[in-house]
N, C-alpha and C positions, 0 to 999 in steps of 0.2 A: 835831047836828053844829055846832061852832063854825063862826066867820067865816072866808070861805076865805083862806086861806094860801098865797103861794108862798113856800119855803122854799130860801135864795137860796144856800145852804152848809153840807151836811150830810156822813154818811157812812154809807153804807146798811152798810158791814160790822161797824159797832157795836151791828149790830138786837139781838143778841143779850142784851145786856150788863144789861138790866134783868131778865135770867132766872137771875138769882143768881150773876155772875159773882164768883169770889172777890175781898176783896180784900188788895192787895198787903203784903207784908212783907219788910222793915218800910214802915212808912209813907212815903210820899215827901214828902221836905222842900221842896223845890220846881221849879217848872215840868217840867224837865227831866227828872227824877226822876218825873214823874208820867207822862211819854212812853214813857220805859226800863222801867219797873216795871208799867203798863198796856195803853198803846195801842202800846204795838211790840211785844208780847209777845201782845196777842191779834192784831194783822193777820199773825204768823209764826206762831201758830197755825194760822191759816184754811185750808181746802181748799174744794175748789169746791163738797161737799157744803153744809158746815158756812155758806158766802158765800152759797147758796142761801136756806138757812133766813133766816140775817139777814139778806137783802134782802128777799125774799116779807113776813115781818113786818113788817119797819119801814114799808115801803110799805103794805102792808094799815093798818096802826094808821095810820098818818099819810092814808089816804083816810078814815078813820072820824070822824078830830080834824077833817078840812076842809081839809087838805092839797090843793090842786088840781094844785101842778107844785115839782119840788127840782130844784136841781143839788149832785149829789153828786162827793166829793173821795174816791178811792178809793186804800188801799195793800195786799196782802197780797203780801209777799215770799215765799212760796211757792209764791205759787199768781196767777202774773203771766199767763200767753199764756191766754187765754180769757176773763178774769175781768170784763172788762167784758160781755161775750156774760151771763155769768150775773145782770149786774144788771142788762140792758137788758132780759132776758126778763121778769125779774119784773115792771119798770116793764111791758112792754106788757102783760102776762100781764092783772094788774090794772088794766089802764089807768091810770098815772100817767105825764106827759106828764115828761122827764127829760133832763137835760145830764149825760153823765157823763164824766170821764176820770181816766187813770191818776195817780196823784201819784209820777214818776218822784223817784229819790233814792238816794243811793248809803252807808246808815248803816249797810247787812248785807254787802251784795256790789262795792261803791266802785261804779268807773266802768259797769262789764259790769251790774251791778243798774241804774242809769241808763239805759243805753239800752236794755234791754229792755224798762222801765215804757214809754217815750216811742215803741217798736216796740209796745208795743200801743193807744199812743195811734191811731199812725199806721191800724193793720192794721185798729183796728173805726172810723172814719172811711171808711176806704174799702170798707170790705164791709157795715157796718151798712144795713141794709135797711126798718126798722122803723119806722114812720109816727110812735110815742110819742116815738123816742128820739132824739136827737143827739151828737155826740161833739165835744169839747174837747183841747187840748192842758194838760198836769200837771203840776205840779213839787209835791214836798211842802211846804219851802221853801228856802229860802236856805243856811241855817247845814247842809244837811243834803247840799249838792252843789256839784262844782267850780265854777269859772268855765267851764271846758270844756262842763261839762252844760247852764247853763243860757245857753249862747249857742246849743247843740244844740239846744233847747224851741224858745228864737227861730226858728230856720231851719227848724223843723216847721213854726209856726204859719204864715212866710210861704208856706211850701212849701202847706201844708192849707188854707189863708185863713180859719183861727180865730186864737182870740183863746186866753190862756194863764189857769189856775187857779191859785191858789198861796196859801198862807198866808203873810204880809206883819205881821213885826215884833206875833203877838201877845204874844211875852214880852220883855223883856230880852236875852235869850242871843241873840235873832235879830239885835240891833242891836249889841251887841259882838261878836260873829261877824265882821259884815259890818264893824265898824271894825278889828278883827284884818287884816284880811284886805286892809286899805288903801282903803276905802270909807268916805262919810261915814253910809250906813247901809242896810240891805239895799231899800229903794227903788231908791238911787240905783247899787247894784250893778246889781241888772234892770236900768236903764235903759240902765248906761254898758254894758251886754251886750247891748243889742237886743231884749231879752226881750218889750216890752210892748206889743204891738198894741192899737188903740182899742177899746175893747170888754174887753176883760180882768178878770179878778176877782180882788179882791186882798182875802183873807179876813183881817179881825180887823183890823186897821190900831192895836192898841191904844197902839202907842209911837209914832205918829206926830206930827210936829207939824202945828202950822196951817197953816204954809207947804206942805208936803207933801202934805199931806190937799188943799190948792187946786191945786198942781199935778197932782196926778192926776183933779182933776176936767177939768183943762183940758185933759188929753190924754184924755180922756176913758172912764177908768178908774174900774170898780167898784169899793169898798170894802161888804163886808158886815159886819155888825157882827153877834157873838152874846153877847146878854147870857149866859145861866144859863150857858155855858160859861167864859164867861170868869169871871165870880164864883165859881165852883165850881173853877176855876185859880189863882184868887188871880194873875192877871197884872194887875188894872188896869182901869181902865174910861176908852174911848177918848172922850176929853171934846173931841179935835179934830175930831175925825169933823162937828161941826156944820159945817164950812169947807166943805163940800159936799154940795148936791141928789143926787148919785149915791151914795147909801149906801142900800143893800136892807138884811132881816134874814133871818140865819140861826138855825140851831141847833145845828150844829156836831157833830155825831151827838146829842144830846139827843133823847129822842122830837119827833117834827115837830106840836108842839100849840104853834099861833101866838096861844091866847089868853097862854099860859103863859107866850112868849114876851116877847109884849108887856106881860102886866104885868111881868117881872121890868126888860122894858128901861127905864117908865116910872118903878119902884122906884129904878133907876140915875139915869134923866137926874134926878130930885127931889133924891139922896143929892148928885149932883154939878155942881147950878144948872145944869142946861141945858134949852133951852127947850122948854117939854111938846112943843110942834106941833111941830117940826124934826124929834124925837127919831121922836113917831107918824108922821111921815110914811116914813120905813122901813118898816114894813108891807108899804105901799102900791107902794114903790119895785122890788120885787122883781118885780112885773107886767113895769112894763116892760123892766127886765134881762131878764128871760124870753123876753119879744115880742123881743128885739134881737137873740136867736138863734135863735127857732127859729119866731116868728110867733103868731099868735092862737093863746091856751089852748081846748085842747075843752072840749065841756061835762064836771062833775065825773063820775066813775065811782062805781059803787057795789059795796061789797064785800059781799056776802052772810053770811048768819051763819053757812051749812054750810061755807062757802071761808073763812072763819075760822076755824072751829073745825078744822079738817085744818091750817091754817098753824101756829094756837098748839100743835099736836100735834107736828108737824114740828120744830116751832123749839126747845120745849121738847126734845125727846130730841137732836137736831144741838148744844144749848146744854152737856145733860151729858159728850157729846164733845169738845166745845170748852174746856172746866175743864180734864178733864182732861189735855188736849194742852198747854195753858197754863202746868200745873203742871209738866210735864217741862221745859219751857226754862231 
């Protein structure tokens, strides 16, 4: 087992996707392209069976690497009212200690898809029962919902007394979005909408600048940074992110292997002079984003080989379903 890992921004319904998910055609030319063409094409796939399978796994493989705790960024437009229930089981099932919430967003169904991601934020917040798991407030991100929605997020989280999830300016499009739209960039959107209680996580920060990256330390805002996703996006690599102690690491749906992780993040800070120790100390940071909402980590769980070998069974034939549902859209 590698060194443990809290893995600070993933997405459990992309368990699937290292089980020969096809890929797309034609090739996407960039960022946006690679959302439309992939990962909104497989979360409009998903039903609760198929969301089963890639939870149980990615959790299983991710206790095996040394995963000890994730907070997961979840969307299947399909398959919205329950679906956090399906990923909070498997975390307890196997014992993976878990923050999860909806990433409300309005790119299939506009406003009516919006509040019903952020209705099920609210509904498993107050009925979740489960000792592993906690529930967050969601936004997918920015460019992807009105002004209306995400002052709606705000008014949960004071309402709920969390804090909000959200992908924050990893590409380009997030930040001409929010200057379209009369903002000087999707930060300062959140803000001037109330969106950002202290405590909040604001996934990828890759087009941020310095000034900004210090500001949200100072209101005291997460930034998670995922290297191999973002290289494997071609969006950039967030070289202001050193402006602030509060930046954990993710993976970004990436399998949750925090060695793998960290060498691809240390490959980065080297390719783009930033300081070894800042960079390593992410790892680490993720602890205490953790502790901040839900309190001391249990001890690690351990997944057996028979309770593997039925997952990789499961996930395997759920995955051949999943192709093909994918290829119909």
């Amino acid at each position: 087992m590698s060194a443990a890992f809290v893995n600070a921004h993933t997405h459990l319904y992309s368990g699937l996707a290292p089980l020969g998910m096809p890929a797309p055609a034609p090739a996407p030319e960039n960022f946006v392209q690679i959302l439309e063409r992939v990962w909104w094409r497989l979360d409009r796939a998903l039903d609760a069976r198929s969301l089963r399978a890639a939870a149980r796994y990615y959790v299983a493989h991710a206790l095996r690497l040394g995963t000890v705790a994730l907070i997961d960024h979840h969307e299947s437009p399909n398959c919205i009212e329950g679906s956090l229930d399906v990923l909070a089981d498997a975390c307890q099932e196997l014992g993976m200690p878990a923050l999860l919430c909806y990433g409300a967003t309005e790119r299939n169904g506009e406003r009516d898809e919006a509040r019903r991601g952020l209705d099920e934020c609210r509904r498993f917040i107050h009925e979740n029962r489960r000792p592993l798991v906690r529930g967050l407030v969601g936004l997918h991100a920015s460019f992807t919902v009105s002004d209306e929605t995400i002052r709606d997020a705000g008014t949960l989280c004071a309402e709920l007394g969390t804090v909000l999830h959200v992908h924050l300016a990893e590409d380009r499009a997030d930040v001409d979005d929010a200057r379209r739209r009369g903002y000087e960039g999707p930060l300062e959107r959140l803000v001037a909408l109330g969106t950002l209680p202290e405590g909040s996580i604001l996934a990828h920060g890759v087009h941020l600048a310095g000034a900004q990256v210090r500001e949200a330390a100072t209101h005291g805002w997460w930034l998670v940074q995922n290297p191999r996703s973002n290289r494997g996006n071609r969006v950039g690599y967030p070289a202001a992110l050193g402006a602030s102690g509060r930046v954990a690491l993710g993976t970004d749906g990436y399998p949750s292997d925090g060695a793998a992780e960290l060498e691809a993040l240390r490959v980065g800070a080297r390719e783009h002079d930033e300081d070894a120790q800042v960079a390593a100390a992410r790892a680490t940071a993720g602890w205490v984003l953790f502790a901040e909402r839900f309190g001391p980590i249990p001890a690690p769980a351990r997944v057996s080989d028979a309770t593997l070998d039925d997952i990789n069974r499961e996930a395997a034939a759920e995955a051949r379903r999943l192709w093909e549902r994918m290829a119909s859209l």
